[in-house]
C-alpha positions as CSV (number, residue, x, y, z in Angstrom):
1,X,-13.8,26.6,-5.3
2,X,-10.8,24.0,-5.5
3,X,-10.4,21.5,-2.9
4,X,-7.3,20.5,-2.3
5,X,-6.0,16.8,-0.7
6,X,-5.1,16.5,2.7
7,X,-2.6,14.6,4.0
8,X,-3.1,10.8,3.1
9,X,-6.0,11.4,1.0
10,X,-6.1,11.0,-2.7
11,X,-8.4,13.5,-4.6
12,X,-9.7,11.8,-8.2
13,X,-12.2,14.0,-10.1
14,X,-14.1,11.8,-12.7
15,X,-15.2,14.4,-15.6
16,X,-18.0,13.5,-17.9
17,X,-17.2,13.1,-21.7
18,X,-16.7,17.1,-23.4
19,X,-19.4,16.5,-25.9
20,X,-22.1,15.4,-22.7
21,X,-21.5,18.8,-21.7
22,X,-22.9,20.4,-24.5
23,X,-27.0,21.6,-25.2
24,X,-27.8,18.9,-27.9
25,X,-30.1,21.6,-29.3
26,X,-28.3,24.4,-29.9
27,X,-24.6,23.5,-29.0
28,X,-24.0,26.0,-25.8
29,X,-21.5,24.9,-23.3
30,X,-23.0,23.1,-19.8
31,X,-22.2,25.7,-17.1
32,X,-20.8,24.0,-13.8
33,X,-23.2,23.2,-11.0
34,X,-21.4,22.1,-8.5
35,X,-20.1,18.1,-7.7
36,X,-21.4,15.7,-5.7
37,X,-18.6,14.0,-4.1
38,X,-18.5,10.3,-3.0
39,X,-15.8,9.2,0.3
40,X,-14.2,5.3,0.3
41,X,-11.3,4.5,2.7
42,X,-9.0,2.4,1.0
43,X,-6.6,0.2,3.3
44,X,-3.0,-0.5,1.3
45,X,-1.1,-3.5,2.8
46,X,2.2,-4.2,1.6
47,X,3.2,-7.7,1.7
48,X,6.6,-9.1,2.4
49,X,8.0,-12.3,3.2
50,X,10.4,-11.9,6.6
51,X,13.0,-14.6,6.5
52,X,15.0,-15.1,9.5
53,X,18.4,-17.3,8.9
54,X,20.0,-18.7,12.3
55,X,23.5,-20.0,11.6
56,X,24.4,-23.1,13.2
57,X,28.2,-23.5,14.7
58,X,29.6,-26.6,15.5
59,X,33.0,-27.2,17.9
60,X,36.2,-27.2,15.3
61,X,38.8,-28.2,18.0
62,X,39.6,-31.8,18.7
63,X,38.7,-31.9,22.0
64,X,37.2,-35.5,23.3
65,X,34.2,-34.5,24.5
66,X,31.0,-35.0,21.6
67,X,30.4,-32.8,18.8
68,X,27.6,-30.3,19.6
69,X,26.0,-27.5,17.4
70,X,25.1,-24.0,18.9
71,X,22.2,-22.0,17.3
72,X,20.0,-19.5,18.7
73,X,16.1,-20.2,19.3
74,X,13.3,-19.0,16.8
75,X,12.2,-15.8,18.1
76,X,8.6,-15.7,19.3
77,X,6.5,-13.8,16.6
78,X,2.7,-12.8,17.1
């Protein structure tokens, strides 16, 4: 009986070498037996580096009050 993978599972079958499967005496084939079958839950994190650019503006007119630069706040991550 073949078992197939589910959804987000990975199925790996790890076969023995073809000439372990053989009688060292008189050559006949191994017949199959069944499998014993081994679970591990692997956890795949993807990294990534978030960079956030906040562009500054500054008054172009020549009005006589002081220069002042506008830029948003950092957002609040976590």
């Amino acid at each position: 009986m073949r078992r197939f993978a589910r959804s987000g599972e990975r199925l790996e079958q790890i076969d023995p070498p073809s000439d372990a499967c053989v009688c060292g005496r008189c050559g006949q084939p191994y017949a199959p037996n069944g499998a014993d079958e081994s679970t591990l839950i692997e956890i795949e994190v993807k990294a990534h580096k978030l960079v956030i650019r906040r562009p500054r503006w500054h008054r172009a007119c020549e009005c006589a009050h002081p220069r002042r630069t506008v830029q948003r706040l950092l957002p609040r991550i976590g």
